[in-house]
PDB file with one MODEL, atoms N, CA, C and O in Angstrom:
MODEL        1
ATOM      1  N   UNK A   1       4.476  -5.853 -17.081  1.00  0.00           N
ATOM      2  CA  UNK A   1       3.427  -5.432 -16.210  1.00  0.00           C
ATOM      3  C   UNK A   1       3.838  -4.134 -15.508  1.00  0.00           C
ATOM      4  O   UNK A   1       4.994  -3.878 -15.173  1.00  0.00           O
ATOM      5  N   UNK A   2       2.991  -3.502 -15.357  1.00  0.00           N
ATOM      6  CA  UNK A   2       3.571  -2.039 -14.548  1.00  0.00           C
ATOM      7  C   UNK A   2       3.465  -2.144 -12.935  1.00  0.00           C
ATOM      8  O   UNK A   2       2.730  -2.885 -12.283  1.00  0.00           O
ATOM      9  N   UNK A   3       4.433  -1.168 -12.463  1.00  0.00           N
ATOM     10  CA  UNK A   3       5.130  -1.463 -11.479  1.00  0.00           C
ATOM     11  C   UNK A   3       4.151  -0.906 -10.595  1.00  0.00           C
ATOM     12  O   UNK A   3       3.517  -0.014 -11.157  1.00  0.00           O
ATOM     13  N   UNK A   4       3.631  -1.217  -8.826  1.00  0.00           N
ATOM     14  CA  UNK A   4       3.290  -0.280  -8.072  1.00  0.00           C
ATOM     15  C   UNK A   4       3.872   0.922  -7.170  1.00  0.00           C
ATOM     16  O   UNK A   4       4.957   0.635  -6.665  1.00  0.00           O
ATOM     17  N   UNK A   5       3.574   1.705  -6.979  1.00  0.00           N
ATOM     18  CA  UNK A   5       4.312   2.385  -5.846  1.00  0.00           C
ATOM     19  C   UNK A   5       3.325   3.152  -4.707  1.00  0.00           C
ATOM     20  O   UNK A   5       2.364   3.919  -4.768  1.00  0.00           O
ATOM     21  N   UNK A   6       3.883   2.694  -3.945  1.00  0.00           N
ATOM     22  CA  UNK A   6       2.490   3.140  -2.582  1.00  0.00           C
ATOM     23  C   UNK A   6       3.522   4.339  -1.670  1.00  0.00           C
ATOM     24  O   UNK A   6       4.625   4.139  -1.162  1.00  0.00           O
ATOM     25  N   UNK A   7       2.818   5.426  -1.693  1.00  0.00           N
ATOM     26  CA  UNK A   7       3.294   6.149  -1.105  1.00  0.00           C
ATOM     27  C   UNK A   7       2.516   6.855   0.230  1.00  0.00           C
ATOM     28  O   UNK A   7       1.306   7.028   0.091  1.00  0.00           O
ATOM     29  N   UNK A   8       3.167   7.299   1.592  1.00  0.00           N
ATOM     30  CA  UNK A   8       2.853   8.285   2.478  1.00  0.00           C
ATOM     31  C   UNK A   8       2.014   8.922   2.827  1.00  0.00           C
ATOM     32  O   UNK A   8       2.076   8.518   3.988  1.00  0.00           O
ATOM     33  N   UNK A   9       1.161   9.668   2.852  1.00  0.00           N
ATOM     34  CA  UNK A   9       0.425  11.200   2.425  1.00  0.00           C
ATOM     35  C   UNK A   9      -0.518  11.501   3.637  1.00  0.00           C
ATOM     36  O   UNK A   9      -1.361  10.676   3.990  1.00  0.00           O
ATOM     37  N   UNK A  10      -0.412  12.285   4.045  1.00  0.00           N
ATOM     38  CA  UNK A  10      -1.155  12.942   5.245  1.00  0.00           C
ATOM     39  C   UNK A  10      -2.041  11.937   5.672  1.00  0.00           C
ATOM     40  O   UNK A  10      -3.220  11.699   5.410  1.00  0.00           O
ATOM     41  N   UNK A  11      -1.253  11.438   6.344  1.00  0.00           N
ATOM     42  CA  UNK A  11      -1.698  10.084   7.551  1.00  0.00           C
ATOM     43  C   UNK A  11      -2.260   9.174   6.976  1.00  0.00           C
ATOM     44  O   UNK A  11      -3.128   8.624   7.654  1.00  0.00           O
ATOM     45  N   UNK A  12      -2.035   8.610   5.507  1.00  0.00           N
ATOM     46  CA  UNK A  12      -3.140   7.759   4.886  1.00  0.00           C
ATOM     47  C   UNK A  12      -1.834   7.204   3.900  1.00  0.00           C
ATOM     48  O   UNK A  12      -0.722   7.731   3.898  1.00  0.00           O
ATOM     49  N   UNK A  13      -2.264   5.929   3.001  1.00  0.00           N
ATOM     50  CA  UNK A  13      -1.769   5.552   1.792  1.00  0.00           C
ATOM     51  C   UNK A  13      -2.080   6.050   0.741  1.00  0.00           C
ATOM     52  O   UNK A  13      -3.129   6.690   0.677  1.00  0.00           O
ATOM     53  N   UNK A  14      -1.430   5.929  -0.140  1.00  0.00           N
ATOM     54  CA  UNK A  14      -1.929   5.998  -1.691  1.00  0.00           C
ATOM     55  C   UNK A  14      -1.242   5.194  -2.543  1.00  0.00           C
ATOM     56  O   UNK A  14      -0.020   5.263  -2.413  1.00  0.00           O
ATOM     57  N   UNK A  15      -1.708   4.350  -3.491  1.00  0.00           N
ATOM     58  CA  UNK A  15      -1.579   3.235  -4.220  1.00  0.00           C
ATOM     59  C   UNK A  15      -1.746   3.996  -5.899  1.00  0.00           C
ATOM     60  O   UNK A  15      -2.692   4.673  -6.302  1.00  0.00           O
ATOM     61  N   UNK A  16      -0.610   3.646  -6.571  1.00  0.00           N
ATOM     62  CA  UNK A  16       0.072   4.381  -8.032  1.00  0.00           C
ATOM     63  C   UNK A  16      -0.073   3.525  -8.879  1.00  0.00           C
ATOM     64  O   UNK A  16       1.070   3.367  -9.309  1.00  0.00           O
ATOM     65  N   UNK A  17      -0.795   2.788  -9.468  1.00  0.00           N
ATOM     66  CA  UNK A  17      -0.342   1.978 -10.713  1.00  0.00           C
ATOM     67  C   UNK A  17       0.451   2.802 -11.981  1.00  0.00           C
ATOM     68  O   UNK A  17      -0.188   3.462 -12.799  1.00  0.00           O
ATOM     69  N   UNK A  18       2.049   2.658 -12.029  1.00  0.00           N
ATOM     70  CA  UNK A  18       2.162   3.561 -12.749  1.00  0.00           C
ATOM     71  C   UNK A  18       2.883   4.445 -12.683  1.00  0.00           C
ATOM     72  O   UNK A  18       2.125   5.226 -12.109  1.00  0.00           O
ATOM     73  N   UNK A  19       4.056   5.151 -12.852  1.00  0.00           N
ATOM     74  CA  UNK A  19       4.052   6.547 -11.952  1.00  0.00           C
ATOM     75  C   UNK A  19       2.791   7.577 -12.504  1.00  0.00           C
ATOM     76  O   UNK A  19       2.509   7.826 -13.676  1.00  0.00           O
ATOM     77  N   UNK A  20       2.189   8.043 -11.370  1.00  0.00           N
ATOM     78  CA  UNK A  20       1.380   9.315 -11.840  1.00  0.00           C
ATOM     79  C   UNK A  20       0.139   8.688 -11.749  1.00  0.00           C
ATOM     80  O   UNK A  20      -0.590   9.531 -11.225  1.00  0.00           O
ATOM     81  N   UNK A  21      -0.536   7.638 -11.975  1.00  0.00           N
ATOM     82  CA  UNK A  21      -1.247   7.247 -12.097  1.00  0.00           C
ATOM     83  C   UNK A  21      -1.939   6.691 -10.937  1.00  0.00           C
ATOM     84  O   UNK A  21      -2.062   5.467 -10.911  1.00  0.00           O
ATOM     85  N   UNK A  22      -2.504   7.519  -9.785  1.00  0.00           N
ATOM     86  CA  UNK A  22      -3.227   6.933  -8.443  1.00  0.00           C
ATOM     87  C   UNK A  22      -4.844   6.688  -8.787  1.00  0.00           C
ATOM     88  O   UNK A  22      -5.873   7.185  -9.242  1.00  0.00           O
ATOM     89  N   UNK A  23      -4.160   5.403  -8.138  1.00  0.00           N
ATOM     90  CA  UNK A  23      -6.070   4.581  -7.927  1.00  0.00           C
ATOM     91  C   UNK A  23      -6.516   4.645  -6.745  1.00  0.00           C
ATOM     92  O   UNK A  23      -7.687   4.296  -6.593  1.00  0.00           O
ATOM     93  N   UNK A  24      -5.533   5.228  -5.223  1.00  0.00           N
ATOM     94  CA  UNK A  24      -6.746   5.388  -4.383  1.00  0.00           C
ATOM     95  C   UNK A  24      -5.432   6.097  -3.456  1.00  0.00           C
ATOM     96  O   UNK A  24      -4.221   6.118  -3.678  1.00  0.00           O
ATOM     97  N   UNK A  25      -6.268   6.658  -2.321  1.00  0.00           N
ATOM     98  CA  UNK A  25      -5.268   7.236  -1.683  1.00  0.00           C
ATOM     99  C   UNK A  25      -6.067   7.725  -0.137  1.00  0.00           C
ATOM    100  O   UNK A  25      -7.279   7.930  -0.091  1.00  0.00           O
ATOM    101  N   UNK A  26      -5.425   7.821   0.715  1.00  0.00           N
ATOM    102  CA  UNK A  26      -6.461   8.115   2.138  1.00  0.00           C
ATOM    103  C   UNK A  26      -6.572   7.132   2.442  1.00  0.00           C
ATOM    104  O   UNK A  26      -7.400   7.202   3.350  1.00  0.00           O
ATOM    105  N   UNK A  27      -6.217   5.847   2.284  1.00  0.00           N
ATOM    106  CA  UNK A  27      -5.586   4.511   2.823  1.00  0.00           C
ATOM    107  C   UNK A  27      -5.488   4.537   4.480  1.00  0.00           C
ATOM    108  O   UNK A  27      -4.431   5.020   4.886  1.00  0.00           O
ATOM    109  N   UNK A  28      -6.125   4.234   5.180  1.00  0.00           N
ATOM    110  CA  UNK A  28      -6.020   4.170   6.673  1.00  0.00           C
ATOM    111  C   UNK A  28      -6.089   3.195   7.546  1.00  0.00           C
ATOM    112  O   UNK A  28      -6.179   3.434   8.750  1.00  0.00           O
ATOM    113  N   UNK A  29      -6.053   1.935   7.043  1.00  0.00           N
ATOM    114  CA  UNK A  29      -6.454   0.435   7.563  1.00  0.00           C
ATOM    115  C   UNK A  29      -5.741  -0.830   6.653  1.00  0.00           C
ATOM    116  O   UNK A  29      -5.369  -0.882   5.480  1.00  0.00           O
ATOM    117  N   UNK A  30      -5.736  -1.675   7.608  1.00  0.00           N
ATOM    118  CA  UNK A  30      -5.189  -2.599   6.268  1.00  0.00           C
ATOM    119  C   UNK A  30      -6.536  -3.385   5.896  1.00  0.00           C
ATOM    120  O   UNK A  30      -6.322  -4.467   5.348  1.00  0.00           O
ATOM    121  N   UNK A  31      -7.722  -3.089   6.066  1.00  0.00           N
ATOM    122  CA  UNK A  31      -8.822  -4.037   5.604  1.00  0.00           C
ATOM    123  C   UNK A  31      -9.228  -3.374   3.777  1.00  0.00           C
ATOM    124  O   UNK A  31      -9.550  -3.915   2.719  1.00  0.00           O
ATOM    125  N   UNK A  32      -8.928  -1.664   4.328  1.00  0.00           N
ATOM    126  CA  UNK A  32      -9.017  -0.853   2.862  1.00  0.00           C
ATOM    127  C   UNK A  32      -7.678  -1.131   1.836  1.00  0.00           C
ATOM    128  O   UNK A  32      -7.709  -1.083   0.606  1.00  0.00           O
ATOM    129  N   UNK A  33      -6.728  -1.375   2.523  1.00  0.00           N
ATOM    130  CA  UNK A  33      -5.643  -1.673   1.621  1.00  0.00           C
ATOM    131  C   UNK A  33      -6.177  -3.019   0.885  1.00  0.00           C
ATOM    132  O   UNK A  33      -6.441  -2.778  -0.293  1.00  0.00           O
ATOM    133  N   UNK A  34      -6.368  -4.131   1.190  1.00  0.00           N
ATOM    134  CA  UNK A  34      -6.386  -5.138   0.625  1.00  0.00           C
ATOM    135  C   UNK A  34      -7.539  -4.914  -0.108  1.00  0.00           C
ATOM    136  O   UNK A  34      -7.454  -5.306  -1.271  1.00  0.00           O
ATOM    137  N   UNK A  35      -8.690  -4.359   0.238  1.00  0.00           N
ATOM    138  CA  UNK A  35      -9.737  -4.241  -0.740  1.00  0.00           C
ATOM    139  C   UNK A  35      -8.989  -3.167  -2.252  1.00  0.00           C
ATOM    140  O   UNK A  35      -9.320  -3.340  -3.425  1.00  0.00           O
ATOM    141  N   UNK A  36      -8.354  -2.516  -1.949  1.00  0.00           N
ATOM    142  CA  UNK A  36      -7.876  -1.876  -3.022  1.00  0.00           C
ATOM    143  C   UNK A  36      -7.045  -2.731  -4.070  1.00  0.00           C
ATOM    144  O   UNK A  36      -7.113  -2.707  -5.299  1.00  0.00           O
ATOM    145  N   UNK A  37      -6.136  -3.591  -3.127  1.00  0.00           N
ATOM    146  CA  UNK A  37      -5.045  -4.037  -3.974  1.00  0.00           C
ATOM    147  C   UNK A  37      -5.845  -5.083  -4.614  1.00  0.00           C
ATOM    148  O   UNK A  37      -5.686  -5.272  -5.820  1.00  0.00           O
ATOM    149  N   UNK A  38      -6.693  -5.793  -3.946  1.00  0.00           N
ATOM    150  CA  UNK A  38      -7.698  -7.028  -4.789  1.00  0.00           C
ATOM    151  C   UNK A  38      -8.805  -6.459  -5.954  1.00  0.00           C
ATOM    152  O   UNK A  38      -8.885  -7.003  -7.055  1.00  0.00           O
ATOM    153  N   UNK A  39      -9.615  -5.337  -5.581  1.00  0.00           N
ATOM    154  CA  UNK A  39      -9.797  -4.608  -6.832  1.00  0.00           C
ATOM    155  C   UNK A  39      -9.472  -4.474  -7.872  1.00  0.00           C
ATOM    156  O   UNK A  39     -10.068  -4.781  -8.905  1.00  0.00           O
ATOM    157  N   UNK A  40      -7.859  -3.698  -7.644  1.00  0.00           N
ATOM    158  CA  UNK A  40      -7.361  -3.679  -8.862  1.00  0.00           C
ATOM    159  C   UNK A  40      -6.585  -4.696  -9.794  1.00  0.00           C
ATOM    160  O   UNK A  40      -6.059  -4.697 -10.907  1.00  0.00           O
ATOM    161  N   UNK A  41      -6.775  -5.461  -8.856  1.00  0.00           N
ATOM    162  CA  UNK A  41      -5.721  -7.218  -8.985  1.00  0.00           C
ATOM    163  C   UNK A  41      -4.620  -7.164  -9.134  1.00  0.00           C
ATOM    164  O   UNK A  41      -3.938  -7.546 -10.084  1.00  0.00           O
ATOM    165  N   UNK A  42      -4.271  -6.558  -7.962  1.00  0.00           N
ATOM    166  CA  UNK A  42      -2.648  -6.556  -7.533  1.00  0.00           C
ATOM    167  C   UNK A  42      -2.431  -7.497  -6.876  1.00  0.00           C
ATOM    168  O   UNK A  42      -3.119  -7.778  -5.895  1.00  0.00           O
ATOM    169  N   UNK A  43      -1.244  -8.315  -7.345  1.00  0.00           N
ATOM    170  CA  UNK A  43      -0.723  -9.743  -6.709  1.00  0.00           C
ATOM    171  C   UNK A  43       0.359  -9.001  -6.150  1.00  0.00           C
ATOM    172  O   UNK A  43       0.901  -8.266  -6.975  1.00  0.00           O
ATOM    173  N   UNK A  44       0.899  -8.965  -4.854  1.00  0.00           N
ATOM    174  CA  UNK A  44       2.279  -8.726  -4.460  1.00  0.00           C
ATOM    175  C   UNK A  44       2.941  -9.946  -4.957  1.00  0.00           C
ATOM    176  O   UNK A  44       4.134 -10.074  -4.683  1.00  0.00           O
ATOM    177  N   UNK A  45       2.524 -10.591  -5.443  1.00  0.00           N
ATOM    178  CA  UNK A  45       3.618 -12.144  -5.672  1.00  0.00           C
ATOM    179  C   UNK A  45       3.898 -12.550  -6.960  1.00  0.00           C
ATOM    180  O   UNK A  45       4.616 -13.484  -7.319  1.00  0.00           O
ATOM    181  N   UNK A  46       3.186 -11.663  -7.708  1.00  0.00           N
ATOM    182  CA  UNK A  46       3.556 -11.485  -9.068  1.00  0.00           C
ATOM    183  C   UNK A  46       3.474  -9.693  -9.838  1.00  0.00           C
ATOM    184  O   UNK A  46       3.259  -9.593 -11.046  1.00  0.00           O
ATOM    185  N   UNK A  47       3.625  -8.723  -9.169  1.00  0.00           N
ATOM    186  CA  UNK A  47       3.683  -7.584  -9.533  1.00  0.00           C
ATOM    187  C   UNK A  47       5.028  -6.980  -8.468  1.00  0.00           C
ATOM    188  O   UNK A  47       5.300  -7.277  -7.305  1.00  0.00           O
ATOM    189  N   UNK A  48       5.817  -5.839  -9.620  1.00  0.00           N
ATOM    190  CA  UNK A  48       6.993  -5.295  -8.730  1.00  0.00           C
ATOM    191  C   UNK A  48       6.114  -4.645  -8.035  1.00  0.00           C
ATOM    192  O   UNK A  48       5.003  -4.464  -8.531  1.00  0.00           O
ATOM    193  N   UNK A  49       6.449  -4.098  -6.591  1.00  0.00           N
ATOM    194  CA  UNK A  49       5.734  -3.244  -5.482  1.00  0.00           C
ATOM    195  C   UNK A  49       7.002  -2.066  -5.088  1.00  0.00           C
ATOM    196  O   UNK A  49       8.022  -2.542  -4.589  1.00  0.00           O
ATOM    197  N   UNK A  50       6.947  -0.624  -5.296  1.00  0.00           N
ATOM    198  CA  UNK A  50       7.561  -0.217  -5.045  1.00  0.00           C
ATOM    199  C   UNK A  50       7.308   0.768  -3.518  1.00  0.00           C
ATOM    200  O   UNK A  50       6.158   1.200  -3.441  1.00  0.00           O
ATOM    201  N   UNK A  51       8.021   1.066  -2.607  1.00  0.00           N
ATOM    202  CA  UNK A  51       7.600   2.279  -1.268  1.00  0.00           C
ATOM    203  C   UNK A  51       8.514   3.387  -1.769  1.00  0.00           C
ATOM    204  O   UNK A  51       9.743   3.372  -1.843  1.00  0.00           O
ATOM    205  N   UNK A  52       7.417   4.626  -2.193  1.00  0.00           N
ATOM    206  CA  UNK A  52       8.285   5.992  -2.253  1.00  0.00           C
ATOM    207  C   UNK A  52       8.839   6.068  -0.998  1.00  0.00           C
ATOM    208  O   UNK A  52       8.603   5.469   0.051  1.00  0.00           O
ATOM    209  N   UNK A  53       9.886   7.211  -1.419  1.00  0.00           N
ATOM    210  CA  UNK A  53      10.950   8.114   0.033  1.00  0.00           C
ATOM    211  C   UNK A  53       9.919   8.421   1.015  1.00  0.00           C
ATOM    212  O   UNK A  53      10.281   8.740   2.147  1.00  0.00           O
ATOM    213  N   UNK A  54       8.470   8.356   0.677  1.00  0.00           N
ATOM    214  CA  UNK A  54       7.876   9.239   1.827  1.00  0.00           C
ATOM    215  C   UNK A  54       7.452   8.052   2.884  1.00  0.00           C
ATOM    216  O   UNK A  54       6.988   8.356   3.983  1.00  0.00           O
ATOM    217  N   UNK A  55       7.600   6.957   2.567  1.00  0.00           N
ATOM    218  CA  UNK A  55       7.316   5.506   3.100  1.00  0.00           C
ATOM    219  C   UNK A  55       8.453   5.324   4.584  1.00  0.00           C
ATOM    220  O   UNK A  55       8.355   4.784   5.686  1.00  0.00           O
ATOM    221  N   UNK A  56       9.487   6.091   3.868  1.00  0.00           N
ATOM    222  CA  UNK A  56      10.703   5.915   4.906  1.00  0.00           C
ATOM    223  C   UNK A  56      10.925   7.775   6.284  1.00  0.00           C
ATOM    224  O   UNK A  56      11.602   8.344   7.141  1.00  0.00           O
ATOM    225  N   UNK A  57       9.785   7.794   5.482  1.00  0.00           N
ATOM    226  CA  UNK A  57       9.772   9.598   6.550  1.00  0.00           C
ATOM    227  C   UNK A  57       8.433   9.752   6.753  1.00  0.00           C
ATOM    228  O   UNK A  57       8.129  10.944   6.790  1.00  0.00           O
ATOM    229  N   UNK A  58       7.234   8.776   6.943  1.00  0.00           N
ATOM    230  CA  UNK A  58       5.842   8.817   7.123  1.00  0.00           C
ATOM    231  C   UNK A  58       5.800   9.610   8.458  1.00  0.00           C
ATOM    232  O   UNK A  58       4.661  10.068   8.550  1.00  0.00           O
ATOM    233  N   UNK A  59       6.608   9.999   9.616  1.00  0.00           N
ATOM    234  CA  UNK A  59       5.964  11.073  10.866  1.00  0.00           C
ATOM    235  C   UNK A  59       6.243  12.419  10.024  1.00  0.00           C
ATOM    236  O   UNK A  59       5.359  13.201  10.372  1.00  0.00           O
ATOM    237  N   UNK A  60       7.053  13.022   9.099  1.00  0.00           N
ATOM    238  CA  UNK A  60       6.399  13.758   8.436  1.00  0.00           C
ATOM    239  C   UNK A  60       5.697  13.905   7.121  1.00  0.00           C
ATOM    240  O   UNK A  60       5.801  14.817   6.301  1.00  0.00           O
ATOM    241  N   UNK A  61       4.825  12.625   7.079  1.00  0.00           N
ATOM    242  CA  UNK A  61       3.826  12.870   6.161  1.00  0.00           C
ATOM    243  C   UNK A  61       2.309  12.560   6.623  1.00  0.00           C
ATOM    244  O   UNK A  61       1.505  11.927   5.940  1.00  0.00           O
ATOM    245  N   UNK A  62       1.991  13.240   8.191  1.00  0.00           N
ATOM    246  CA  UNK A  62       0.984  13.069   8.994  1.00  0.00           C
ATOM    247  C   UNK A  62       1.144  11.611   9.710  1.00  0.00           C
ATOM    248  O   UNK A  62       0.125  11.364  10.355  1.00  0.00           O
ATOM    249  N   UNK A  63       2.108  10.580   9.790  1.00  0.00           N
ATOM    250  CA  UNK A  63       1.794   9.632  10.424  1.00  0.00           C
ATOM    251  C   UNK A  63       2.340   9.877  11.807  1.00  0.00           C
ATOM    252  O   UNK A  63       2.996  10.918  11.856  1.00  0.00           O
ATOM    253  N   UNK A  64       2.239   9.066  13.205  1.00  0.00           N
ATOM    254  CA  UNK A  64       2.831   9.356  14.454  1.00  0.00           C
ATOM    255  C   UNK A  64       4.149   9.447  14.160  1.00  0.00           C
ATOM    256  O   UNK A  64       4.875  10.436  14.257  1.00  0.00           O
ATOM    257  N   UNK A  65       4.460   8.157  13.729  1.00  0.00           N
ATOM    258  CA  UNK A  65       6.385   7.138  13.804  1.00  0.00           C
ATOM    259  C   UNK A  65       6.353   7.438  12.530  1.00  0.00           C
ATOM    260  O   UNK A  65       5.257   7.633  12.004  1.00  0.00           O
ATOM    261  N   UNK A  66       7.681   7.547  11.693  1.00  0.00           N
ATOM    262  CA  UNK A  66       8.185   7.217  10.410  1.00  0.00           C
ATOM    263  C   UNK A  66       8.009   5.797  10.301  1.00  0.00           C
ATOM    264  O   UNK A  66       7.853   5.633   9.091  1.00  0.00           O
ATOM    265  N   UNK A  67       7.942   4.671  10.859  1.00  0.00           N
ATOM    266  CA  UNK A  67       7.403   3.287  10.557  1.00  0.00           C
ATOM    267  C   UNK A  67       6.445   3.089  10.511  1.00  0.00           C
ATOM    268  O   UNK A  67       6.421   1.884  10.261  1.00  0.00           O
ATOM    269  N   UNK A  68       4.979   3.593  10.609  1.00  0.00           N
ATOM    270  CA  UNK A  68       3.712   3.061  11.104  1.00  0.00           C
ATOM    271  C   UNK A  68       3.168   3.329   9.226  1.00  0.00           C
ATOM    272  O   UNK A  68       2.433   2.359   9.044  1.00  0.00           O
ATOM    273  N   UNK A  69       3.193   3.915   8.256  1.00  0.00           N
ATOM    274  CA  UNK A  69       3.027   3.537   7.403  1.00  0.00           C
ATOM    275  C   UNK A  69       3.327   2.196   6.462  1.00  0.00           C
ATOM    276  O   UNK A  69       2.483   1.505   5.892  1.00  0.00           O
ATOM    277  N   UNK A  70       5.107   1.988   6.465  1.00  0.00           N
ATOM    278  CA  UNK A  70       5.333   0.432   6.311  1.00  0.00           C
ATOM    279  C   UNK A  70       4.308  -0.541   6.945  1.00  0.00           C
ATOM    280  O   UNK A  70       3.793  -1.503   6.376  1.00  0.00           O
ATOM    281  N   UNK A  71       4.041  -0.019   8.562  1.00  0.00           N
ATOM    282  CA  UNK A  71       3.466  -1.232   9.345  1.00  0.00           C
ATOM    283  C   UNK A  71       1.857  -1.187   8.697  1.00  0.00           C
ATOM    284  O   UNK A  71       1.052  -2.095   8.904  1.00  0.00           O
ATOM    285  N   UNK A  72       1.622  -0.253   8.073  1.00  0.00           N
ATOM    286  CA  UNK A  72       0.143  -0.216   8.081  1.00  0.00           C
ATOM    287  C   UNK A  72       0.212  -1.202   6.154  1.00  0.00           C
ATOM    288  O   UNK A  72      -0.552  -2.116   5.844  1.00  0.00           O
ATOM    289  N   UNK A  73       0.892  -0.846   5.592  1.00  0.00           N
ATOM    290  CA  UNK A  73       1.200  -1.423   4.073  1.00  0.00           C
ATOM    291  C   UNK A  73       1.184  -3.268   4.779  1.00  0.00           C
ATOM    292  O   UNK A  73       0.416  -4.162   4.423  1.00  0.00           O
ATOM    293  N   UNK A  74       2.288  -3.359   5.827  1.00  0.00           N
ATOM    294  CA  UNK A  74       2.742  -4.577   5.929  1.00  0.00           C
ATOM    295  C   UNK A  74       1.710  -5.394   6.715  1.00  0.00           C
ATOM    296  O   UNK A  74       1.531  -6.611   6.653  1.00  0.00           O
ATOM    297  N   UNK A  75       1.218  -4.704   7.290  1.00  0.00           N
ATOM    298  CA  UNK A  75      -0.667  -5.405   7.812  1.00  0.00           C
ATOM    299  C   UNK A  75      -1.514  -5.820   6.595  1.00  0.00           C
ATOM    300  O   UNK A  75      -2.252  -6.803   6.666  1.00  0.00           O
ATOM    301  N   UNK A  76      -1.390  -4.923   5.246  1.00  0.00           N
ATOM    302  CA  UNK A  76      -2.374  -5.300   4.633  1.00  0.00           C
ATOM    303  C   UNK A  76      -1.791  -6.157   3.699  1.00  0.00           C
ATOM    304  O   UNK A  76      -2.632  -6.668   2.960  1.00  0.00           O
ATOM    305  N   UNK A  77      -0.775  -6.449   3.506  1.00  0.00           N
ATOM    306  CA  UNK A  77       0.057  -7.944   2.638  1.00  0.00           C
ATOM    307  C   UNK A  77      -0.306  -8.882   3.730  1.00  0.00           C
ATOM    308  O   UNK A  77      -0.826  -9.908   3.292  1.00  0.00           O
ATOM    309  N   UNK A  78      -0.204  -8.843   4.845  1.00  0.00           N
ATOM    310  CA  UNK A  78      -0.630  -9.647   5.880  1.00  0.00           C
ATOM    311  C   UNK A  78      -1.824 -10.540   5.757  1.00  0.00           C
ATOM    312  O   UNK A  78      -1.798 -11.769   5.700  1.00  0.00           O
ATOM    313  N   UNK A  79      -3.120  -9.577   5.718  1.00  0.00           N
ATOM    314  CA  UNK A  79      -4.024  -9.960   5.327  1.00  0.00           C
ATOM    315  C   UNK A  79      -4.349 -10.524   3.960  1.00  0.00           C
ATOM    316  O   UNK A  79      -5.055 -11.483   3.651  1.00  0.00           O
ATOM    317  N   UNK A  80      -3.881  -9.960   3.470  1.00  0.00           N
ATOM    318  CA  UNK A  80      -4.195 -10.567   1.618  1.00  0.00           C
ATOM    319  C   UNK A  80      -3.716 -11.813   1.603  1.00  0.00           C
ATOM    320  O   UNK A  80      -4.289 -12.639   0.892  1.00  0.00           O
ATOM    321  N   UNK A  81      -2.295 -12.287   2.574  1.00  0.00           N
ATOM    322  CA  UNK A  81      -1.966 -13.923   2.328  1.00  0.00           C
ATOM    323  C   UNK A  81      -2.744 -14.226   3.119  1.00  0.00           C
ATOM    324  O   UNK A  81      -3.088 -15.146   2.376  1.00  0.00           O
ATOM    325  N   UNK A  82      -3.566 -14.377   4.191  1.00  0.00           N
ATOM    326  CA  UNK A  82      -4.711 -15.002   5.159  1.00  0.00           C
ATOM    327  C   UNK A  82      -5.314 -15.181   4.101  1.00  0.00           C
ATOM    328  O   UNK A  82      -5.263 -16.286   3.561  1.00  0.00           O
ATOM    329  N   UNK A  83      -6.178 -13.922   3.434  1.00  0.00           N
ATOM    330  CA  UNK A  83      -7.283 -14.565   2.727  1.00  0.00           C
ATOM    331  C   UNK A  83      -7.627 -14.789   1.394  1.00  0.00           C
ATOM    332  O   UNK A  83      -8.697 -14.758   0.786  1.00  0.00           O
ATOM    333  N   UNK A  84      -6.320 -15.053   1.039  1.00  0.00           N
ATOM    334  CA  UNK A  84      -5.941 -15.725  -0.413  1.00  0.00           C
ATOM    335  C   UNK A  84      -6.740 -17.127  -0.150  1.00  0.00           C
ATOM    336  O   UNK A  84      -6.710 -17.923   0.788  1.00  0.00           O
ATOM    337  N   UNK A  85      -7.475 -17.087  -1.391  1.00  0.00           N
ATOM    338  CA  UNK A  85      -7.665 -18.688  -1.848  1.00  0.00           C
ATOM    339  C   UNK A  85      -6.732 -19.678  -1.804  1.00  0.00           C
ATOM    340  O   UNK A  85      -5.779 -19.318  -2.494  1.00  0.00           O
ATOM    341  N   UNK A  86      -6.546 -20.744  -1.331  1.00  0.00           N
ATOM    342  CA  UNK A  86      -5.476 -22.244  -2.296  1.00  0.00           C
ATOM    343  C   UNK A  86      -6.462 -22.556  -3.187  1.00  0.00           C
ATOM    344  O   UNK A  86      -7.651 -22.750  -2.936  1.00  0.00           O
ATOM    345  N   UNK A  87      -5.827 -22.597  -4.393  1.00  0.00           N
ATOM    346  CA  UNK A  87      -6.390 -23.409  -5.474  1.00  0.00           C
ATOM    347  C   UNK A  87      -5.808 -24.679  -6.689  1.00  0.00           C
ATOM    348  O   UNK A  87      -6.599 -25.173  -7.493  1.00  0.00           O
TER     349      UNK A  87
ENDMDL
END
C-alpha cells in the first residue's frame, strides 16, 4: 500500500499519497483533515503515515509555533477515532 506524507505549507496541510502525488493541501482544521483522509480512505491504522521535515519547523512554514501543525494533524486523527464506526 503506498505510504502517506502530510506536510507543512503556508499555514495549512497538505496530504501526499505517494511521494509527489498531493490530494489536497490548504488543510486548516481538523474537521477538513478528516474529511480528506476519509475520502481518500486513509486508515491511520492500517496505512504507513509519514510527517515531512517541514512538520517539525511549521513557524517557518506560515504556522505561529513549530508544533501547531502536528497539533492540527493530531486533532484530526483525534477526530477520525471519535467518529469511526464499531462494527
Amino acid at each position: 500500500m503506498t505510504s502517506v506524507f502530510i506536510d507543512a505549507d503556508n499555514g495549512g496541510l497538505s496530504i501526499y499519497e505517494g511521494a509527489g502525488n498531493l490530494i489536497a493541501e490548504g488543510i486548516q482544521t481538523a474537521k477538513t483533515f478528516k474529511y480528506v483522509m476519509d475520502d481518500h480512505g486513509i486508515d491511520p491504522d492500517t496505512r504507513t503515515i509519514y510527517f515531512t521535515s517541514s512538520m517539525d519547523f511549521a513557524d517557518e512554514n506560515g504556522f505561529e509555533h513549530y508544533d501547531d501543525a502536528k497539533i492540527l494533524a493530531s486533532e484530526g486523527f483525534k477526530l477520525m477515532s471519535m467518529t469511526r464506526e464499531e462494527g
